[in-house]
MOPAC internal coordinates of N, CA, C and O (Angstrom, degrees):
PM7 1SCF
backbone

  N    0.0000 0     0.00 0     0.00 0    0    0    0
  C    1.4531 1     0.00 0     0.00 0    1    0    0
  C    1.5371 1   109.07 1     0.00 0    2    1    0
  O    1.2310 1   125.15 1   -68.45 1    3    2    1
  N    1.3193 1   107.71 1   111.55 1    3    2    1
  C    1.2433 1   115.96 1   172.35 1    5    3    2
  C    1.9369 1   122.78 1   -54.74 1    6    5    3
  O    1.2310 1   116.54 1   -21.89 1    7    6    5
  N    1.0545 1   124.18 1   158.11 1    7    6    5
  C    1.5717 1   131.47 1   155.49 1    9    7    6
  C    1.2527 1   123.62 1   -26.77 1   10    9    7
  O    1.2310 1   123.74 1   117.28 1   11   10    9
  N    1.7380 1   110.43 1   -62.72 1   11   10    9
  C    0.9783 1   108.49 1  -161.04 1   13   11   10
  C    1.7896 1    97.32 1   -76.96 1   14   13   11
  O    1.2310 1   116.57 1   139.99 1   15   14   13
  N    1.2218 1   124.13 1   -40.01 1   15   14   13
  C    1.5390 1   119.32 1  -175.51 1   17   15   14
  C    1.4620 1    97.06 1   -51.87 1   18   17   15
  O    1.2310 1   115.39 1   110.24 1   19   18   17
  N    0.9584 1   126.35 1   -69.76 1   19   18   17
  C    1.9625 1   134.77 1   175.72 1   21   19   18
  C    2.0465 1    91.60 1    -9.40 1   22   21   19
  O    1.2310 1   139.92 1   106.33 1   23   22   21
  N    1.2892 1    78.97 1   -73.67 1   23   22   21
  C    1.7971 1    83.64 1  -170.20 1   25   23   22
  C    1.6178 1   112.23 1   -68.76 1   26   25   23
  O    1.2310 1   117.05 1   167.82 1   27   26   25
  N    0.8957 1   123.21 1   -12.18 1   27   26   25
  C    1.6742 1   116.57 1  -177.75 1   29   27   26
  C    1.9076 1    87.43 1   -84.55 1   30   29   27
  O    1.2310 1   113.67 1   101.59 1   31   30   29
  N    0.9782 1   129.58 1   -78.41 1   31   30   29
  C    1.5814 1   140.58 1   163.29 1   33   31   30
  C    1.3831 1    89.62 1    -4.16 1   34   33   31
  O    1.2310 1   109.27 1   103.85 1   35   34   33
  N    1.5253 1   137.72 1   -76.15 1   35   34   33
  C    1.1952 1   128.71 1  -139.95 1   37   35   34
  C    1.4813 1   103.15 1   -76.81 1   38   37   35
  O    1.2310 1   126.87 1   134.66 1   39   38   37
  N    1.1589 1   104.38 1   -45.34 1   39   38   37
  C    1.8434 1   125.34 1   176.01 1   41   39   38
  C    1.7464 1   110.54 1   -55.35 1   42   41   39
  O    1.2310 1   116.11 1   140.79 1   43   42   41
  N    1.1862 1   125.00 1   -39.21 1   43   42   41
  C    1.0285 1   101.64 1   163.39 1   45   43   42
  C    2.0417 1   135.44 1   -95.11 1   46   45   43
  O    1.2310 1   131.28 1  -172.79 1   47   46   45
  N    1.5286 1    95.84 1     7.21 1   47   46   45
  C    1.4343 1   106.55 1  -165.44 1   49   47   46
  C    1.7409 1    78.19 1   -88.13 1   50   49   47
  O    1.2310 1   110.90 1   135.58 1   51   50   49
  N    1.5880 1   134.71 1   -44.42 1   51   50   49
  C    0.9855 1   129.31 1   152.71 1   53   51   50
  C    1.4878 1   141.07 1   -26.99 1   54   53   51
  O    1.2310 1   124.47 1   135.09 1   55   54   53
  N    1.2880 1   109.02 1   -44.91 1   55   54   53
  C    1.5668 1   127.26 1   174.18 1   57   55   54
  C    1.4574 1    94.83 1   -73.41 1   58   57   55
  O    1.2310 1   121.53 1   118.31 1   59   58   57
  N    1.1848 1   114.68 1   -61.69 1   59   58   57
  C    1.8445 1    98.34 1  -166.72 1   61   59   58
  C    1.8384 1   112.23 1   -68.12 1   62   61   59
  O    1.2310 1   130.95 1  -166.06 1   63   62   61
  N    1.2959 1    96.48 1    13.94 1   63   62   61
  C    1.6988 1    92.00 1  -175.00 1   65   63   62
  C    1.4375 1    90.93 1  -136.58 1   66   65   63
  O    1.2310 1   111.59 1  -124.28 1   67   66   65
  N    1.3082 1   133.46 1    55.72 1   67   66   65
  C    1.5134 1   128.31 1   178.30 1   69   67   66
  C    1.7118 1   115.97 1   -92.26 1   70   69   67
  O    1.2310 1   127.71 1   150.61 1   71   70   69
  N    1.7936 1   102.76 1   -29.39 1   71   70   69
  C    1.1535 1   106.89 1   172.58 1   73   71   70
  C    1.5666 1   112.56 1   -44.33 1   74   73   71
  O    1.2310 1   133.88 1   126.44 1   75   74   73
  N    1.7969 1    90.78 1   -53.56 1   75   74   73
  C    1.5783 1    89.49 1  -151.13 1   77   75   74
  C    1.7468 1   116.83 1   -77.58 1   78   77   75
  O    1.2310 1   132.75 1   176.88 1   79   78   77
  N    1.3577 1    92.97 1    -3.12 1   79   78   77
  C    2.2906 1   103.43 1  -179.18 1   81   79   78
  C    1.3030 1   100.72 1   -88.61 1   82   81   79
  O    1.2310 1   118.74 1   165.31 1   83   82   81
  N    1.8843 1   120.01 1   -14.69 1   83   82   81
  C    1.2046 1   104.85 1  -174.19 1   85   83   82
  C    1.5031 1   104.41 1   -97.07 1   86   85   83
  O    1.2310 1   117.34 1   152.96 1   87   86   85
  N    1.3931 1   122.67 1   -27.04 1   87   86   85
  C    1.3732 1   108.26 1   166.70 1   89   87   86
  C    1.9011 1   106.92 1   -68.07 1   90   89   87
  O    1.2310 1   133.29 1   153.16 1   91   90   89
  N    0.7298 1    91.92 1   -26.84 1   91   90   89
  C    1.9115 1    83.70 1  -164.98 1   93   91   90
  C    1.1144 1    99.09 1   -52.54 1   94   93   91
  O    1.2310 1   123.53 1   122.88 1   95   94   93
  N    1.7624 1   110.84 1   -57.12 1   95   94   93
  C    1.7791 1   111.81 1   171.69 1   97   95   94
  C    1.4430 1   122.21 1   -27.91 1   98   97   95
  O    1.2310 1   135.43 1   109.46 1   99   98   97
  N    1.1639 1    87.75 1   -70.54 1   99   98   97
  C    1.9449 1   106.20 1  -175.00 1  101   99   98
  C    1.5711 1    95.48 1   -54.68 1  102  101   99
  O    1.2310 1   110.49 1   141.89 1  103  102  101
  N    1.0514 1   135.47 1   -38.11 1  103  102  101
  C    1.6499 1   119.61 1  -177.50 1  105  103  102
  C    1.6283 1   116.02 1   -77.17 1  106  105  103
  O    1.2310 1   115.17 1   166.92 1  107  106  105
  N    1.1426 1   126.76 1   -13.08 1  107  106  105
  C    1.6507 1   129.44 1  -150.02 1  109  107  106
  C    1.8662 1    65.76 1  -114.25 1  110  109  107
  O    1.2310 1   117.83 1   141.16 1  111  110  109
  N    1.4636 1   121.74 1   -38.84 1  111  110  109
  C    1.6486 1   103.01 1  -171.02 1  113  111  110
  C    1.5931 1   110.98 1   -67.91 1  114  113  111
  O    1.2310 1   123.05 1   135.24 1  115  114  113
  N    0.9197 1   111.77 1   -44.76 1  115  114  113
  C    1.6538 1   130.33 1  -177.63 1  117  115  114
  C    1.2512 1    96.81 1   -45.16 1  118  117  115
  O    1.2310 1   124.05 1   125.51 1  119  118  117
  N    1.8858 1   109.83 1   -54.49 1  119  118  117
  C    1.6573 1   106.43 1  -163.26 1  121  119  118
  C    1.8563 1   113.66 1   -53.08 1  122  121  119
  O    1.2310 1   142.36 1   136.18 1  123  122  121
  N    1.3391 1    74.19 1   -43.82 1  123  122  121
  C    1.9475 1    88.59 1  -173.09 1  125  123  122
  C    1.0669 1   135.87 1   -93.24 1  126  125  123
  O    1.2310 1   125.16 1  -164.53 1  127  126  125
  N    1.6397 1   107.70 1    15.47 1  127  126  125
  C    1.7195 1   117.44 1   167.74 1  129  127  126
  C    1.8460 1    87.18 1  -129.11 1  130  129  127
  O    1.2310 1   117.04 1  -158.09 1  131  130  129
  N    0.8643 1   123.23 1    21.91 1  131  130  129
  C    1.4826 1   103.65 1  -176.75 1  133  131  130
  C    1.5945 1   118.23 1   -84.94 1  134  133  131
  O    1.2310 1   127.30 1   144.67 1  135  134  133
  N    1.7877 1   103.56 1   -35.33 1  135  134  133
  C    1.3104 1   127.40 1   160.58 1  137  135  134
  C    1.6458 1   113.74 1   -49.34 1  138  137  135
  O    1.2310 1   115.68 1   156.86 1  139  138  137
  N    1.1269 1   125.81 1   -23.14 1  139  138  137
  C    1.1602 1   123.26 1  -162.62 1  141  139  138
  C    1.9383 1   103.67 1   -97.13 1  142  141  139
  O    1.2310 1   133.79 1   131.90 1  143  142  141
  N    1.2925 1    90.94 1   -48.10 1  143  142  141
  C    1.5977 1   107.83 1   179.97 1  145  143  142
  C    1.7729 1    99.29 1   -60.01 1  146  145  143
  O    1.2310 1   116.65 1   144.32 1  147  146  145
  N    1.0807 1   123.97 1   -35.68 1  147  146  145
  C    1.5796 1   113.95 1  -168.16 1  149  147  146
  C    1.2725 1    98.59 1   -78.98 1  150  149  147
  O    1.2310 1   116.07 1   143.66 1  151  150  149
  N    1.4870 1   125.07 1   -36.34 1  151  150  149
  C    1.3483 1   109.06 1  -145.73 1  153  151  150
  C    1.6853 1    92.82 1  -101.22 1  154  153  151
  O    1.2310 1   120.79 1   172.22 1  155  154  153
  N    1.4818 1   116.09 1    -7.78 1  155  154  153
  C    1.5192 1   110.63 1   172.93 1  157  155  154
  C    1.7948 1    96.56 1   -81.73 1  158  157  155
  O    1.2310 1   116.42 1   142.03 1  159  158  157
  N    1.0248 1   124.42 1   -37.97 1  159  158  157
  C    1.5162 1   122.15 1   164.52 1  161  159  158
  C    1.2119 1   115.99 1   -21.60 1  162  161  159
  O    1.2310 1   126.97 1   104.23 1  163  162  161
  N    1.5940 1   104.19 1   -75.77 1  163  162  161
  C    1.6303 1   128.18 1  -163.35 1  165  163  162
  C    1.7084 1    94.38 1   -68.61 1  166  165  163
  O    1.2310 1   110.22 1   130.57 1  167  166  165
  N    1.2042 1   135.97 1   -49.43 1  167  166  165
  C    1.3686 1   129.26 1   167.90 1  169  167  166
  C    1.7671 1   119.58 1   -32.95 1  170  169  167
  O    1.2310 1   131.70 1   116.79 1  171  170  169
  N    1.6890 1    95.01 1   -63.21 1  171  170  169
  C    1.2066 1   101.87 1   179.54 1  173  171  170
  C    1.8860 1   134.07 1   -42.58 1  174  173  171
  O    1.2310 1   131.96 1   134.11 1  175  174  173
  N    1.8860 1    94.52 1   -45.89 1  175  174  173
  C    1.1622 1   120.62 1   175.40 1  177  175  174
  C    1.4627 1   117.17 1   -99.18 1  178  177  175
  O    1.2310 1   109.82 1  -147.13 1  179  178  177
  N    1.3067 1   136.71 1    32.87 1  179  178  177
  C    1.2477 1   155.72 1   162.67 1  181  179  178
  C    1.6985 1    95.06 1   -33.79 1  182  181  179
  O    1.2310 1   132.53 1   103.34 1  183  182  181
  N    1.6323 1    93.40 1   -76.66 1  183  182  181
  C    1.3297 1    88.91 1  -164.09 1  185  183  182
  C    1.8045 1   145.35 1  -105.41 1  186  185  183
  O    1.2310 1   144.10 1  -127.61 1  187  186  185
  N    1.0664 1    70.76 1    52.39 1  187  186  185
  C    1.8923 1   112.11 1  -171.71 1  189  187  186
  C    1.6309 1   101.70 1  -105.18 1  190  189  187
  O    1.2310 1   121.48 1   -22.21 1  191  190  189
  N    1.0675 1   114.77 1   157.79 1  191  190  189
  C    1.4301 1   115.34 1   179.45 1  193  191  190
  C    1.3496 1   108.46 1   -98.28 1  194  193  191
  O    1.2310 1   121.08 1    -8.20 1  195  194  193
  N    1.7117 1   115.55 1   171.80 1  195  194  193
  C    1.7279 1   117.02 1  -150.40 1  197  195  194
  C    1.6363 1   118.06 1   -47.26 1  198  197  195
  O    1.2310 1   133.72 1   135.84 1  199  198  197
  N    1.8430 1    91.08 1   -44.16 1  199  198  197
  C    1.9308 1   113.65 1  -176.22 1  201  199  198
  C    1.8012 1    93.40 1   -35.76 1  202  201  199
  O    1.2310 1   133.73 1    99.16 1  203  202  201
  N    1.4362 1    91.06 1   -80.84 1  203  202  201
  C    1.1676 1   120.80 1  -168.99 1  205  203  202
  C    1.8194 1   109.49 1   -13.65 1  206  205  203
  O    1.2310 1   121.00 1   118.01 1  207  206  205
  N    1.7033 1   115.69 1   -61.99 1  207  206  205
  C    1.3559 1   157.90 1  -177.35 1  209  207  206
  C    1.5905 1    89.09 1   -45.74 1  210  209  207
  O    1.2310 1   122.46 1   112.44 1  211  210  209
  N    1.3880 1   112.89 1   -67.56 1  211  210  209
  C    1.1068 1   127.99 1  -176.89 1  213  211  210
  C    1.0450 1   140.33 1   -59.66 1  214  213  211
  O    1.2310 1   122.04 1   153.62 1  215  214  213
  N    1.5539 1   113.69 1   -26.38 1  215  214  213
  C    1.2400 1   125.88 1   163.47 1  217  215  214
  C    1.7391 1   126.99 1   -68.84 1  218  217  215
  O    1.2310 1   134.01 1   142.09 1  219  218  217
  N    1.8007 1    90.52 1   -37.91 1  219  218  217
  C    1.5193 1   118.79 1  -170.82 1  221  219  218
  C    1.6654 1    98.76 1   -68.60 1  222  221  219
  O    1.2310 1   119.85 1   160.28 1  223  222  221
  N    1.2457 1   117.89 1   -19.72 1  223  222  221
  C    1.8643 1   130.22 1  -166.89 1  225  223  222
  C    1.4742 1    87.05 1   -91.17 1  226  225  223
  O    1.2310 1   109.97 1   100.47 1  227  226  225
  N    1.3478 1   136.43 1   -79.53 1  227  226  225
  C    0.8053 1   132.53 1  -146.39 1  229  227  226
  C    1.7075 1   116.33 1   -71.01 1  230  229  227
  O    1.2310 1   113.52 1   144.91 1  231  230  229
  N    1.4104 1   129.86 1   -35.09 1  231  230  229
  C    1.3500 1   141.42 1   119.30 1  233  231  230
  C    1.7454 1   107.09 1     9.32 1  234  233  231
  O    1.2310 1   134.75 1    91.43 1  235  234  233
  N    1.4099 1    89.07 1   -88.57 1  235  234  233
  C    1.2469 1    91.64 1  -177.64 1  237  235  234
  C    1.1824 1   139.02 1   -24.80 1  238  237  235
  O    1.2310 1   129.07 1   122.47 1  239  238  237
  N    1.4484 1   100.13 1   -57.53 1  239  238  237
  C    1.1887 1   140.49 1  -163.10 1  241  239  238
  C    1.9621 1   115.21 1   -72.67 1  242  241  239
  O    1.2310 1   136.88 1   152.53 1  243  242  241
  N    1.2216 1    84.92 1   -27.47 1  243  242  241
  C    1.3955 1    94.62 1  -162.69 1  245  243  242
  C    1.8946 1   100.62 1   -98.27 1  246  245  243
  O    1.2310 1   130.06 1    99.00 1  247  246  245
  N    1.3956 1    98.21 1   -81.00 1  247  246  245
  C    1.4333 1   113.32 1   136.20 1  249  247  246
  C    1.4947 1   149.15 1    26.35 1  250  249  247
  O    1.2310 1   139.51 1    63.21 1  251  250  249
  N    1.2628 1    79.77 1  -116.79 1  251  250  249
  C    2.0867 1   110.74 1   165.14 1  253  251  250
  C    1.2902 1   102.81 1   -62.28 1  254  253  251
  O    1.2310 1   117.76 1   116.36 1  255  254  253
  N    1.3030 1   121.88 1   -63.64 1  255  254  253
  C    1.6276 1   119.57 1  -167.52 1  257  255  254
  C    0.9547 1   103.64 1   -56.55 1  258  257  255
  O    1.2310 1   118.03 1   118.07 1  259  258  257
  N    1.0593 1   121.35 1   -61.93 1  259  258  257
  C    1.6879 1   143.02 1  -164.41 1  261  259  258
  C    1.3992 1   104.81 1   -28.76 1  262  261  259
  O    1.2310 1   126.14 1   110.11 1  263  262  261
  N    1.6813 1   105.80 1   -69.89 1  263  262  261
  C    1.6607 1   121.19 1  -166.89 1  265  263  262
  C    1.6099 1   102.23 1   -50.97 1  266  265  263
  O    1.2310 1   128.66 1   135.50 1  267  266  265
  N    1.8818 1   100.92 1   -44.50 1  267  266  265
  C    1.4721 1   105.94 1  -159.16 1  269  267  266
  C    1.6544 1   106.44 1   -66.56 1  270  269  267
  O    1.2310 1   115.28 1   135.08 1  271  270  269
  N    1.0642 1   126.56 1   -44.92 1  271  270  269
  C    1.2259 1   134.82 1   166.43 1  273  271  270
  C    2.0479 1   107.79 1   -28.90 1  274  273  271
  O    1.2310 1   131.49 1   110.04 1  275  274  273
  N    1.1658 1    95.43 1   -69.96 1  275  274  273
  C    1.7518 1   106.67 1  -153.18 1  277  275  274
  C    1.2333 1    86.88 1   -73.67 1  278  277  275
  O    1.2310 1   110.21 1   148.01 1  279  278  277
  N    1.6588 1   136.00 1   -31.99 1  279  278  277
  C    1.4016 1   113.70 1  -176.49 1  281  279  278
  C    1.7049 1   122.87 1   -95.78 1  282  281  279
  O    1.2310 1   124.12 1   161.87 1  283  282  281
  N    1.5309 1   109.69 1   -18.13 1  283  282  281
  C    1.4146 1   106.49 1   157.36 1  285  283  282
  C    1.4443 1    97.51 1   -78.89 1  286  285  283
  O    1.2310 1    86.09 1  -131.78 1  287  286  285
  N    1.2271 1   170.50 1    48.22 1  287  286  285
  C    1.5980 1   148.54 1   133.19 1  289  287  286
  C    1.4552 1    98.87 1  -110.45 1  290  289  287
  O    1.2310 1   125.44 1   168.29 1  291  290  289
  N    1.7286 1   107.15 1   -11.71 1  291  290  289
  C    1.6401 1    85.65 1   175.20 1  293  291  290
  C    1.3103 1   110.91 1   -80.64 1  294  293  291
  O    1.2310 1   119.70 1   140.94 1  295  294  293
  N    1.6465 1   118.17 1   -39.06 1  295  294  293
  C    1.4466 1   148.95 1  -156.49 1  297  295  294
  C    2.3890 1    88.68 1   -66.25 1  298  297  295
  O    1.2310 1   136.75 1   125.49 1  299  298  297
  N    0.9029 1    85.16 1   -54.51 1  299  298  297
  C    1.7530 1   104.91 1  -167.74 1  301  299  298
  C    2.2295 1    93.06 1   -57.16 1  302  301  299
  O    1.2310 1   137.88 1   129.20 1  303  302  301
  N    1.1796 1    82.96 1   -50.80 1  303  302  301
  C    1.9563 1    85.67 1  -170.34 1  305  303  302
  C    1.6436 1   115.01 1   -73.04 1  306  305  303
  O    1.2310 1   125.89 1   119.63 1  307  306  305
  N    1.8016 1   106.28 1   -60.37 1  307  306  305
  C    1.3491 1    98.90 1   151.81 1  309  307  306
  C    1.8151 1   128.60 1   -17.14 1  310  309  307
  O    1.2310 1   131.02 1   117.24 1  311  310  309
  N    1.5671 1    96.35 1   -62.76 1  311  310  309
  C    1.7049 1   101.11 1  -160.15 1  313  311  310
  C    1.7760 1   110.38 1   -96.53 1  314  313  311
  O    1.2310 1   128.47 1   171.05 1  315  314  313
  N    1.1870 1   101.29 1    -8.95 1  315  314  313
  C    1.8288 1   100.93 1   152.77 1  317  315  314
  C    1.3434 1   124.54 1   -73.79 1  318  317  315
  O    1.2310 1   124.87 1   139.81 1  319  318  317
  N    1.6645 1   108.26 1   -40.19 1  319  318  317
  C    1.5953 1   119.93 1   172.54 1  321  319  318
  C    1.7248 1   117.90 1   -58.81 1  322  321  319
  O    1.2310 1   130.20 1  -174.73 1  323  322  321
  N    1.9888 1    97.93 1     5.27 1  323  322  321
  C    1.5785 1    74.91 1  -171.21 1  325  323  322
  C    1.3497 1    88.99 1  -129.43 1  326  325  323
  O    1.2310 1   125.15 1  -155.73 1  327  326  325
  N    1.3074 1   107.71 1    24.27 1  327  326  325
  C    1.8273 1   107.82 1  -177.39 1  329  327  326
  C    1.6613 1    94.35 1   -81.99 1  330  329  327
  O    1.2310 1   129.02 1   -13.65 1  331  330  329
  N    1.5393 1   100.22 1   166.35 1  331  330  329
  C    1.5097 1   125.66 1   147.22 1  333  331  330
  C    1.4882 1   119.14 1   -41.81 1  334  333  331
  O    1.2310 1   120.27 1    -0.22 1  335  334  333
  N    1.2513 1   117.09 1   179.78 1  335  334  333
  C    1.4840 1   128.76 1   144.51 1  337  335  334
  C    1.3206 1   126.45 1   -50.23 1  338  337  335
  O    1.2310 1   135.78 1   108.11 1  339  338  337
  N    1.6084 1    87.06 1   -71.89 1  339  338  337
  C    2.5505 1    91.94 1  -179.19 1  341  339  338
  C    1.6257 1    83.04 1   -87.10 1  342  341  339
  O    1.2310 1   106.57 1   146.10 1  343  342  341
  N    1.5180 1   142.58 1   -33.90 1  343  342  341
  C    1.6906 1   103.97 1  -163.49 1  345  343  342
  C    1.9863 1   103.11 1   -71.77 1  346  345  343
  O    1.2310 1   124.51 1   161.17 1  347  346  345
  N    1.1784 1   108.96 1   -18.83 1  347  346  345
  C    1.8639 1   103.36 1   173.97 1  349  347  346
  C    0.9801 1   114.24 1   -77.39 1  350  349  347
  O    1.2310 1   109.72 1   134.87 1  351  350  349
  N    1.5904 1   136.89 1   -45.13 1  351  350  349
  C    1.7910 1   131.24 1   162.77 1  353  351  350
  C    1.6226 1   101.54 1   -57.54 1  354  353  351
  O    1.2310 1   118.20 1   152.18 1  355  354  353
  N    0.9094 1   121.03 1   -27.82 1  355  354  353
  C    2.0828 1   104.64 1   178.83 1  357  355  354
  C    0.7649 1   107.33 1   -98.19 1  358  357  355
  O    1.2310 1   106.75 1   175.78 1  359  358  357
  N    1.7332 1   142.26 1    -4.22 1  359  358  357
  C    1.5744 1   117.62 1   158.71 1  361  359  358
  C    1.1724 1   107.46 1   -98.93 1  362  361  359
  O    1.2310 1   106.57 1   163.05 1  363  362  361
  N    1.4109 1   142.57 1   -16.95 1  363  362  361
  C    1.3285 1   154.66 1   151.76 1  365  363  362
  C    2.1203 1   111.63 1   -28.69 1  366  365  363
  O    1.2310 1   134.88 1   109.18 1  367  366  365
  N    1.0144 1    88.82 1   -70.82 1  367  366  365
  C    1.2266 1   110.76 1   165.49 1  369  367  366
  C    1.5225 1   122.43 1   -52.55 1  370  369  367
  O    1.2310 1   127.05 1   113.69 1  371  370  369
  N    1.6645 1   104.04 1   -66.31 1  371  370  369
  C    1.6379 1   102.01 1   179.02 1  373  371  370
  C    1.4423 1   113.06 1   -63.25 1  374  373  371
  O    1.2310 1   117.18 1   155.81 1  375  374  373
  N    1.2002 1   122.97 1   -24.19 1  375  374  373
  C    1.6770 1   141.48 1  -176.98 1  377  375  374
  C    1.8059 1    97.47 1   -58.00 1  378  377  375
  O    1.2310 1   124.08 1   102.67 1  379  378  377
  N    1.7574 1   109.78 1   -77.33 1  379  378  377
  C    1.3273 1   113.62 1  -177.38 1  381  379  378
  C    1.9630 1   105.09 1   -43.56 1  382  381  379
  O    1.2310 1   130.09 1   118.50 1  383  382  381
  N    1.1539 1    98.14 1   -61.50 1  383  382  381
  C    1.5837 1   105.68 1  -159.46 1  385  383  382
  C    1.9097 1    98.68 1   -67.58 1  386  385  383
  O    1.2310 1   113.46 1   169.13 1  387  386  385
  N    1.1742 1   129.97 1   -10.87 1  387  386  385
  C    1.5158 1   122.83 1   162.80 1  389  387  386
  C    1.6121 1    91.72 1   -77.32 1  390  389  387
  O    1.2310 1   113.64 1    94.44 1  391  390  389
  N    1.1680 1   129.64 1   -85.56 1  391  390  389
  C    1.7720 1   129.63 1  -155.56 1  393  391  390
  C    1.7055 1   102.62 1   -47.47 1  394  393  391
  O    1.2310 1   114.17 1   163.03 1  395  394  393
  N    1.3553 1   128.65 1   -16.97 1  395  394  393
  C    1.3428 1   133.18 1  -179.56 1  397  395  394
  C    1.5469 1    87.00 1   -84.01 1  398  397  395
  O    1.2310 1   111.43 1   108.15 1  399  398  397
  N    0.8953 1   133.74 1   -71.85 1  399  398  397
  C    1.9893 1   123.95 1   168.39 1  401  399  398
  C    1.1847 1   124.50 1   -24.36 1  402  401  399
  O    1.2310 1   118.08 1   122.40 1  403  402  401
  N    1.3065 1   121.26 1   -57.60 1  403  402  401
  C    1.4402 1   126.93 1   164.80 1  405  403  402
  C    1.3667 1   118.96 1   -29.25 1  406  405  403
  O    1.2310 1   134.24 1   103.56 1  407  406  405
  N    1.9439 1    90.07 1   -76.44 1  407  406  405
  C    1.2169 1    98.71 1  -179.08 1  409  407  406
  C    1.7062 1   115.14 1   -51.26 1  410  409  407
  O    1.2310 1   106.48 1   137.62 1  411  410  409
  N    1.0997 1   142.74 1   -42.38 1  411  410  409
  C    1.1087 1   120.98 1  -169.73 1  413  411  410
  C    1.0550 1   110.10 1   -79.34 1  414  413  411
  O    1.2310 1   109.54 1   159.59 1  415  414  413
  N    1.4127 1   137.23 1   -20.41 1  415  414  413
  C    1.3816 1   134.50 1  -165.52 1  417  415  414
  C    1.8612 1    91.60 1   -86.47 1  418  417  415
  O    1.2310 1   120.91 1   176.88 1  419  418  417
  N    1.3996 1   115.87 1    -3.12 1  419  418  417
  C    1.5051 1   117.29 1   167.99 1  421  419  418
  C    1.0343 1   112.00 1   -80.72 1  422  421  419
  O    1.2310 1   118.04 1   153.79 1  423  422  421
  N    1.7196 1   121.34 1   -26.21 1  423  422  421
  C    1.5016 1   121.01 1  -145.88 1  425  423  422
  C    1.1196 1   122.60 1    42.24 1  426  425  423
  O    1.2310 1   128.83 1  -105.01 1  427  426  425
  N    1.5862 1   100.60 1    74.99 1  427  426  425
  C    1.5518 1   123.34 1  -165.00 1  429  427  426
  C    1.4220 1    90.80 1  -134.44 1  430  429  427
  O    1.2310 1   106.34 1   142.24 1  431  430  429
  N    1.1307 1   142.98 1   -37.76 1  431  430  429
  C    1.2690 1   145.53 1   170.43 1  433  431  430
  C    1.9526 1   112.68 1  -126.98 1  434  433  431
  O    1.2310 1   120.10 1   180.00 1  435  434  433

């Protein structure tokens, strides 16, 4: 078995599973900017009283995430569905193995 079959094989076991790398993405993203979004929240609304705090959280939450979620997994699935063979296994790959950087440089793992 040649290379290139190796990589056509991988590229399409990829294609039929795009749903599920593009949510995985979008979830490992959520995990690791989510900290950031609350606590620029709670900054923002410091000086507002608790309701107020509370409303702006739950907003968020519901909301903000919400959109960010459905439009990075659309943005992520769309633009994998239009890769190559090796350019969808190398951004697949460089994608996981960048947010695995993050995260550790978070001390998240």
């Amino acid at each position: 078995m040649d290379i290139k079959a190796i990589v056509d094989t991988v590229a399409q076991y990829m294609r039929s599973h795009i749903n599920e790398i593009s949510v995985s993405i979008t979830a490992v993203v959520i995990m690791l900017v989510g900290p950031y979004l609350v606590s620029s929240i709670k900054r923002l609304t410091k000086s507002y009283n608790w309701f107020v705090r509370y409303c702006c959280f739950i907003l968020l939450c519901t909301v903000g995430i919400g959109f960010l979620t459905k439009f990075l997994y659309q943005i992520l699935r769309l633009w994998f569905s239009q890769q190559s063979g090796i350019a969808l296994i190398l951004w697949v790959v460089g994608v996981y193995l960048a947010l695995a950087l993050f995260a550790k440089l978070q001390k998240e793992i």
